[in-house]
N, C-alpha and C positions, 0 to 999 in steps of 0.2 A: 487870535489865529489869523494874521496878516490881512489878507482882504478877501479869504476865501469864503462862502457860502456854507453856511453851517448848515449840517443837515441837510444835505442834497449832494445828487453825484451826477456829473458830466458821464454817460454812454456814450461811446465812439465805438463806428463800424468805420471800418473801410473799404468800400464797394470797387468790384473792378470787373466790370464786365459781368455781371450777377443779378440780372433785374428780378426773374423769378423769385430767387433766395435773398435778395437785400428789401425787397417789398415785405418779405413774408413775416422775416426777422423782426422790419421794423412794425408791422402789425403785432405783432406778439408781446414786443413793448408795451405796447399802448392799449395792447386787451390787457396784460398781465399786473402791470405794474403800478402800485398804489403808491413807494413812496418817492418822495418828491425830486424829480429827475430833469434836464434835459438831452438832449441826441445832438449830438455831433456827430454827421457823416463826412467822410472825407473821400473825395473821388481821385482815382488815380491813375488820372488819365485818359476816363475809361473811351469817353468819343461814341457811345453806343444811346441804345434806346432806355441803359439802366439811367444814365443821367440825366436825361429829357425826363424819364421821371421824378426824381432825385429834385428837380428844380422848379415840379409842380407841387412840391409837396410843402404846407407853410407851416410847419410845426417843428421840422428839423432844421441845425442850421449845418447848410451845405460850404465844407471847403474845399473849392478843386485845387488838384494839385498838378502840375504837368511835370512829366520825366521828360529832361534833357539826354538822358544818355541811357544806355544798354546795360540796365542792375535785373539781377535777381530777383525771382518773388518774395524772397522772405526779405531783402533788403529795401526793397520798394514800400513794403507793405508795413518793414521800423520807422521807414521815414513816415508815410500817412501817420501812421500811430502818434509820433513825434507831435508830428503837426496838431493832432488833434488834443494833447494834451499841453500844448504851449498855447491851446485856446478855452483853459479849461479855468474855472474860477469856481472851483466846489469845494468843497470838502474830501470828496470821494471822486476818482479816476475812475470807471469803470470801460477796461478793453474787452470787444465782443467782436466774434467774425460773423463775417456776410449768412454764411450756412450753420450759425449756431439762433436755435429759438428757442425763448422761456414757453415755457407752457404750465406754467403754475403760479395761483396769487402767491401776491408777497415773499415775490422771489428775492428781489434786491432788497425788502424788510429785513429777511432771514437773511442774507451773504452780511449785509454792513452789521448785523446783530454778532457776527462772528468775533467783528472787532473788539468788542466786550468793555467799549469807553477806556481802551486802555492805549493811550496815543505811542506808544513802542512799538506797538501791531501797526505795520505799515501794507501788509498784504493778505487777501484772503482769493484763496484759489485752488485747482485741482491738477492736476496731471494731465494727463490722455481720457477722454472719454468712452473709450471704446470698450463694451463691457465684456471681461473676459471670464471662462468659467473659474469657479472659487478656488481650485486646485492650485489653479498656474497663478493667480494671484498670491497664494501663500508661497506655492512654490519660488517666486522669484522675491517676495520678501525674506523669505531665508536665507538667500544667496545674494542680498544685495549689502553688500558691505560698505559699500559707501555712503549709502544712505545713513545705515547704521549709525557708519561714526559720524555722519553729519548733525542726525539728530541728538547723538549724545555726546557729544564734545563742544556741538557749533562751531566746530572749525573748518576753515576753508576746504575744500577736496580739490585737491593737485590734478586730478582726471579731467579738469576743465569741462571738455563737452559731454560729458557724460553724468553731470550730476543732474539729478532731480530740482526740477522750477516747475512754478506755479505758471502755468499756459494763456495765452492772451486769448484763450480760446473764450474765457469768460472771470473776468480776474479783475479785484476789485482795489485798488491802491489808495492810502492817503496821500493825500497829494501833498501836505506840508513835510511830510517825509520827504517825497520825491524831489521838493524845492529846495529844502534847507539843506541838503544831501547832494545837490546839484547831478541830479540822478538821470540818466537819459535811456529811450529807447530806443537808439539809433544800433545798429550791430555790429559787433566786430568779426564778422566771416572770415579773417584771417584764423581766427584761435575758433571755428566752427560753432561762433556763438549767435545762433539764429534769434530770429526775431521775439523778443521776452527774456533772452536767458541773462540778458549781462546785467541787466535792470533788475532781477531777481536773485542774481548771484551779488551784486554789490548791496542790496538789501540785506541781504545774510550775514555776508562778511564784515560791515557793517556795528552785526548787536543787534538789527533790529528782527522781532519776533515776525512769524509767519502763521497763517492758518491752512495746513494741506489738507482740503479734503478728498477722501477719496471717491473714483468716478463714481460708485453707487450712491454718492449724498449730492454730489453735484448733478448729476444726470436724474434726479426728480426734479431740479429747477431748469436744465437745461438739455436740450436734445443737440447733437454733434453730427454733422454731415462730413466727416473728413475729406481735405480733397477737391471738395465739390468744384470751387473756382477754378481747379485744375481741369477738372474733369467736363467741363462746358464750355472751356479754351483750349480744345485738342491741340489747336495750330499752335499753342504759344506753350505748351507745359508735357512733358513727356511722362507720361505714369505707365504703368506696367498693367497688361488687360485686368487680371486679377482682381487689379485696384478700383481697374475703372469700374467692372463689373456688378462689385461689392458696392461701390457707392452709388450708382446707378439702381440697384435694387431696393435698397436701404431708405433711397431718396423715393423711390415712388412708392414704397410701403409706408413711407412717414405723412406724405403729402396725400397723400389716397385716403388717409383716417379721417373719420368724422369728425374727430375736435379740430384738426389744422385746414379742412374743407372748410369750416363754419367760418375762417378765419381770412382763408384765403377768396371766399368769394363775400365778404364783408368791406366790400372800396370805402363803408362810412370812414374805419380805420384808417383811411389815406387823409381825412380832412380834419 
């Protein structure tokens, strides 16, 4: 397998402006996680009190990144990604956001076990984590046609931005797929392909297998703050109250819990 590290996976966040939520995250790791990992965090510009953190901490390794010019969040945020997997020498790529935290052992055990030793499986991941009642979950599996034939043809779908990928929200890649494959997570926003999707649609189209899980398998190993970076950079991200409201709620009912207290007031976790 080239000179990649068997048996272990590169975790990359990329922090921006998020010190509560990128602390918390990377505690979570490091209470959660038994098998054999390193953190790759990648800053993106941030110039705040997250990275002064970020550069006290000697267990991750930190790559700042500086923007020259006026991109997008989801474009900004391909690039870090990028970054962090052209510094990655595992076996396994694992992409994770600032406001996503494991809160269960042998999370990343269970996500790489998905692969099932079968080197074709190049991706295991989920969708949206946003848990919706059961109804409207079948309901829109019924009516989702594209998916459909995606699944059972594996043929490309013409609708471009609107096909179903595995979210970088917490998304686990082999990386000798993504090398040999010359496979990138930079975006193409021109054809509305945000950050994960193109890297996931070329995976597909491809041949190569997938693992979809759905949010209620992935959301026992992973809790999901949508938004959140948007929504503690008012000045720099426009959401809609509703948005901000729900995640605002969301985040202090998550944080307020005894398990993520135990976590969050444990600094041993930072060294």
């Amino acid at each position: 397998m080239s000179n990649l590290v068997k048996g272990k996976a590169t975790i990359c966040i990329v922090n921006y402006k998020t010190l509560d939520f990128t602390r918390l995250a990377l505690r979570c790791i490091r209470r959660f996680t038994g098998y054999p990992y390193e953190v790759v965090v990648v800053d993106n510009d941030s110039e705040d009190e997250s990275l002064e953190h970020l550069k006290s901490l000697k267990w991750i390794r930190l790559l700042q990144r500086q923007t020259t010019e006026d991109v997008s969040g989801s474009r900004s945020h391909s690039a870090a990604l990028q970054l962090g997997y052209e510094n990655c020498n595992t076996e396994f790529f694992l992409s994770m956001h600032s406001d996503a935290f494991v809160h269960r052992e042998k999370w990343l055990t269970d996500l790489v076990g998905y692969f099932g030793g079968d080197e074709k499986t190049a991706c295991v991941g989920s969708g949206k984590l946003e848990l919706t009642p059961r109804w409207r979950i079948l309901l829109k599996k019924a009516t989702d046609l594209r998916t459909f034939k995606r699944k059972l043809l594996r043929a490309p779908d013409p609708f471009g931005k609107f096909r179903y990928y595995n979210r970088t929200i917490c998304c686990v890649y082999r990386t000798e797929v993504l090398r040999s494959e010359g496979l990138s997570f930079l975006t193409d926003e021109e054809k509305g392909l945000g950050s994960g999707k193109q890297v996931y649609f070329d995976i597909v189209d491809r041949g190569y297998k997938t693992v979809e899980l759905p949010a209620s398998v992935m959301s026992r190993y992973v809790i999901h703050l949508a938004h959140a970076t948007q929504v503690v950079n008012p000045d720099e991200f426009a959401l809609r109250k509703r948005t901000v409201k729900k995640c605002n709620k969301y985040a202090e009912k998550m944080m307020s819990s005894p398990a993520m207290q135990s976590i969050i007031t444990d600094d041993s976790l930072d060294k």
